[in-house]
C-alpha positions in Angstrom: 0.0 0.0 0.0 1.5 3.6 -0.9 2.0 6.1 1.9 -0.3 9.2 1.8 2.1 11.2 0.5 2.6 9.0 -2.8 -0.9 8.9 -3.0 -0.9 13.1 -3.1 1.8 13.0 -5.2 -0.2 10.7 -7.2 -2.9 13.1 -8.2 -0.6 15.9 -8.1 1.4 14.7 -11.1 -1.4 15.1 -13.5 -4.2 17.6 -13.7 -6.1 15.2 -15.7 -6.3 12.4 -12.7 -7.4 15.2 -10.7 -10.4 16.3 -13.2 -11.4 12.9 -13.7 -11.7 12.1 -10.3 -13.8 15.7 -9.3 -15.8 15.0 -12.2 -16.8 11.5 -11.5 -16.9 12.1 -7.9 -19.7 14.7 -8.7 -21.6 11.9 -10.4 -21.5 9.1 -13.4 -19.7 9.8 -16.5 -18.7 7.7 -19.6 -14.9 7.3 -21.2 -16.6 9.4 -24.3 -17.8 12.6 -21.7 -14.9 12.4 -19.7 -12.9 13.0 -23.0 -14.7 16.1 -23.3 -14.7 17.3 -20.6 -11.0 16.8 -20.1 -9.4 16.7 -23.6 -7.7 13.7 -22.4 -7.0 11.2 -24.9 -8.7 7.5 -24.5 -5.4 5.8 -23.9 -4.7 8.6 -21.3 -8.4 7.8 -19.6 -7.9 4.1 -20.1 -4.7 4.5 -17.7 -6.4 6.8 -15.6 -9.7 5.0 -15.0 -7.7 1.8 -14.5 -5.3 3.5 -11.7 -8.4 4.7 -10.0 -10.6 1.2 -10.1 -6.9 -0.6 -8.7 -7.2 2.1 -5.6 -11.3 1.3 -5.5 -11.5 5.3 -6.4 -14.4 4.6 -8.7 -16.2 1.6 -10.1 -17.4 0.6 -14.0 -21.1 0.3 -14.2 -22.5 -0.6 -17.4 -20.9 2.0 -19.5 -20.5 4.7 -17.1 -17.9 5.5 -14.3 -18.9 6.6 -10.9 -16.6 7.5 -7.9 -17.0 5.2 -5.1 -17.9 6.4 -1.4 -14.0 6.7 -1.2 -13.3 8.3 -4.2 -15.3 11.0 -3.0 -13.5 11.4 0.1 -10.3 11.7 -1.5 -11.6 13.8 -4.3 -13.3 16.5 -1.5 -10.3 16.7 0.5 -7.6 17.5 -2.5 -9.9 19.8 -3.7 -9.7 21.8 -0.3 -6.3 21.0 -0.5 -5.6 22.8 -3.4 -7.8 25.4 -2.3 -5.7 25.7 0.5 -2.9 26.3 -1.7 -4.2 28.5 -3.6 -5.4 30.7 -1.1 -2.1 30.6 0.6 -0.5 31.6 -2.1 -2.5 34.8 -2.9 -1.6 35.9 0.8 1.7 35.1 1.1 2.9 38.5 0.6 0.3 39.8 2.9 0.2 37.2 5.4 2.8 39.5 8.0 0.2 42.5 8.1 -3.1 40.3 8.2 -4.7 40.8 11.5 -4.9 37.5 12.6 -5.3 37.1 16.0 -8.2 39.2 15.3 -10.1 37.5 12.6 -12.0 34.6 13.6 -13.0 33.7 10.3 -11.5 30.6 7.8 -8.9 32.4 5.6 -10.5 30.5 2.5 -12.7 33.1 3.0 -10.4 35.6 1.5 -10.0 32.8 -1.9 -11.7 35.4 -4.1 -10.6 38.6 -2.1 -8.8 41.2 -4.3 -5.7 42.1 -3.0 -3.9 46.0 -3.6 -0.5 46.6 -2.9 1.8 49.9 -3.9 3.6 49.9 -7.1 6.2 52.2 -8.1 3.7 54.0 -10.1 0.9 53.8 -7.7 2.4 53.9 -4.3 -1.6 54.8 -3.0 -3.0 52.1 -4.4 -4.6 50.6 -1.6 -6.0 53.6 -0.4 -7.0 54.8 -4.4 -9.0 52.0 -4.0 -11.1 51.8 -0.9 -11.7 56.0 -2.1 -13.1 54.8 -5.3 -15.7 52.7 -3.2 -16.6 55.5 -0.7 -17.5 58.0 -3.4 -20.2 55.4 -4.3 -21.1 53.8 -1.3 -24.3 54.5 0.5 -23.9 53.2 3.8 -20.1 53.2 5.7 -19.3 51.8 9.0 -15.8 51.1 10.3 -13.5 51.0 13.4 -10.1 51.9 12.9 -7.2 52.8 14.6 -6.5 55.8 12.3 -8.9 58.1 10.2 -6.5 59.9 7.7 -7.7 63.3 5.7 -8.9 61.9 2.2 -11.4 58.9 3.8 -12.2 61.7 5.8 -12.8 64.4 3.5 -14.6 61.8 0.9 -16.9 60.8 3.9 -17.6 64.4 4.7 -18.7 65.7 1.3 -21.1 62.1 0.6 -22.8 62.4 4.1 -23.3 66.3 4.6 -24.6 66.4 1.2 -27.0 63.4 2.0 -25.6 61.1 0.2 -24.1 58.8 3.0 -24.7 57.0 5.9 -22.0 57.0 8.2 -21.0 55.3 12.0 -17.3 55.1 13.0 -15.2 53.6 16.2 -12.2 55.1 16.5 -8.7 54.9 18.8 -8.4 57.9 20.4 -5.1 58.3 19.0 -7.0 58.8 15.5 -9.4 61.2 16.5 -6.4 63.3 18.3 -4.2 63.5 14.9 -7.4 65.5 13.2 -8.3 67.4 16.3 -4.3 68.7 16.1 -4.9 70.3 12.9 -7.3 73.1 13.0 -8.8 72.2 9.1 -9.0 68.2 9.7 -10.6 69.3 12.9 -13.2 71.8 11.0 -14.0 68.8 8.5 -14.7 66.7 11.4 -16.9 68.9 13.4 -18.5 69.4 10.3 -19.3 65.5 9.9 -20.2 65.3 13.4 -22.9 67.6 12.8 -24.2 65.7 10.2 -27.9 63.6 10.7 -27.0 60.9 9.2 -23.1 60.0 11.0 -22.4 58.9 14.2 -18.9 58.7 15.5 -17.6 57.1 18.9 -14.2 57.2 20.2 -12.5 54.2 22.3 -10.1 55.3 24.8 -8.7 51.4 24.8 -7.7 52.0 21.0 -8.8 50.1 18.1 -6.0 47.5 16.9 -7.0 47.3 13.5 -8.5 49.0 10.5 -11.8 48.3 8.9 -14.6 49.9 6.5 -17.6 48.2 5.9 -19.0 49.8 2.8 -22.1 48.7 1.8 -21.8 44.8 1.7 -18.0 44.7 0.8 -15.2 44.7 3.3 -12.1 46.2 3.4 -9.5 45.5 5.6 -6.5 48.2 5.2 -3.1 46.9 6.4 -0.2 48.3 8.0 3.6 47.3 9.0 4.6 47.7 12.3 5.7 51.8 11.3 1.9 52.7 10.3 3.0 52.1 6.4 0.3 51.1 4.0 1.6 48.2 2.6 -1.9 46.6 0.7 -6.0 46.8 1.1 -8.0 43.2 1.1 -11.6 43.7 0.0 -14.3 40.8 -0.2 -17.9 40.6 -0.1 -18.0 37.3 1.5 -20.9 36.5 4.0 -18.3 35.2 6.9 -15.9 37.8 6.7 -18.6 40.7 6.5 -20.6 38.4 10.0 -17.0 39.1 11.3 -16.7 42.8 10.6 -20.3 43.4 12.0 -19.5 41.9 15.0 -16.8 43.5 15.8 -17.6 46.9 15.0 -20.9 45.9 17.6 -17.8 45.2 20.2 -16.2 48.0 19.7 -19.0 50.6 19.3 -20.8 48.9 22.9 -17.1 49.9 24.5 -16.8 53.2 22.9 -18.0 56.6 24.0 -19.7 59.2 21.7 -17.7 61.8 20.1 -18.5 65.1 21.4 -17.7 68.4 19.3 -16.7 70.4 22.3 -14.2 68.1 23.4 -12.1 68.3 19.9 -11.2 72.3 20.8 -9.9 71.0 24.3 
C-alpha cells in the first residue's frame, strides 16, 4: 500500500487524474464525456480509470464510471487542498500584516478577495481604492485605529450632502491627529454635525482597520511603522458576519464623540 504522500503525489502529477476524479466524484460519467470534458485522450483515460478502479476510487457500471464512497472522500479533501494552496498563495505577501489574532474567520474566506498593494507608479493604491468605493457607497461603517484626511474628506462631502450614511469607532489616538490640525478638525466637526453619521471614540484603542462599505469589506493593512503596505476587499458573508460583529464590540465599549471636546 503507498503512503499518503505518494498517493498526493499521485494526483498531483497530473491535472487530468485530478479532473477525472472531481468530475466522477460529482456523479456518473462515460470514457466518451470524460474525453470532453478533459481533452484527455482514450489511452490517457484508459490508464487513468484503470489506476483509480486498482485504488477502489471509482467503479465501472455498465458503460459509465462513478466514484466510489472513497473516491469522493479523496476527491473532496484535494480539492480543499488545493484550495488551500491557492489561497495561501495569494496571501503570502500579505500574510505578516493580516490581523490575525483578530479575525476569527476561515482564511479560504479571503480565496476570491482582491488584493492592492503599492507599485512604483501607484504607491496609494490601496487607499486609491477603498476611495473609489466610498464616493459610491451608501452606507459606511468602520473601526479603525486611524482616520486619515482623504477617507475623511470623501466621507464628509457624501454624508453632509445626503448622500451617505455614516457610523465610525475610533482609537483615540485617530481622533487626536485630526483634532491637532485646525482644518481636519473643521471637517470633522462638520461631519459630526451631520444627521446621518455617528462617530464614537474608544479610549482602549482600536487594533485594526476596517470599513464596511455597503456589503464589501475592506481590511487596510499596516507594518509595524503605520506604512500602507496593501488593502483586502471581499464581499463574503463570513468575513462581512465578522466585521459586524466587531464593530458591535467595539461601538458597545466606545463613547460618543463630542464636538466640544475636539477644541480642548
Amino acid at each position: 500500500m503507498e503512503s499518503a504522500l505518494e498517493e498526493i503525489e499521485f494526483l498531483a502529477l497530473s491535472s487530468n487524474r485530478v479532473e477525472v476524479l472531481r468530475l466522477l466524484a460529482e456523479g456518473r460519467q462515460t470514457r466518451t464525456e470524460l474525453a470532453g470534458a478533459t481533452g484527455a485522450s482514450q489511452a490517457t483515460l484508459g490508464r487513468i480509470l484503470g489506476d483509480f478502479e486498482d485504488r477502489s476510487w471509482i467503479r465501472h457500471d455498465g458503460s459509465e464510471y462513478v466514484a466510489t464512497a472513497t473516491g469522493r472522500l479523496v476527491a473532496e479533501g484535494f480539492t480543499d487542498l488545493k484550495e488551500i494552496l491557492e489561497t495561501e498563495g495569494k496571501l503570502r505577501n500579505i500574510v505578516d500584516f493580516l490581523p490575525t489574532h483578530a479575525m476569527d474567520f476561515d482564511l479560504r474566506r479571503l480565496s476570491d478577495a482582491t488584493i492592492t498593494v503599492p507599485t512604483a507608479t501607484r504607491p496609494n493604491a490601496p487607499l486609491g481604492r477603498l476611495l473609489d468605493f466610498l464616493r459610491e457607497g451608501a452606507e459606511v461603517r468602520t473601526f479603525s485605529h486611524t482616520f486619515n484626511e482623504q477617507t475623511l474628506r470623501v466621507v464628509r462631502e457624501r454624508v453632509t450632502a445626503g448622500d451617505q450614511r455614516f457610523k465610525g469607532v475610533f482609537g483615540r489616538s485617530a481622533i487626536d491627529a485630526l483634532a491637532d490640525e485646525s482644518e481636519l478638525r473643521g471637517q470633522l466637526e462638520e461631519l459630526l454635525a451631520a444627521e446621518d453619521a455617528e462617530i464614537r471614540v474608544r479610549e482602549e484603542g482600536v487594533p485594526i482597520a476596517i470599513m464596511i462599505v455597503d456589503e464589501v469589506v475592506y481590511l487596510l493593512l499596516r507594518d509595524e511603522n503605520g506604512v500602507l503596505r496593501a488593502s483586502v476587499d471581499t464581499d463574503d458573508d463570513a468575513v462581512r458576519s465578522w466585521a459586524e460583529d466587531s464593530l458591535d464590540h467595539y461601538w458597545r465599549t466606545a463613547t460618543p464623540l463630542e464636538s466640544e471636546t475636539l477644541s480642548e
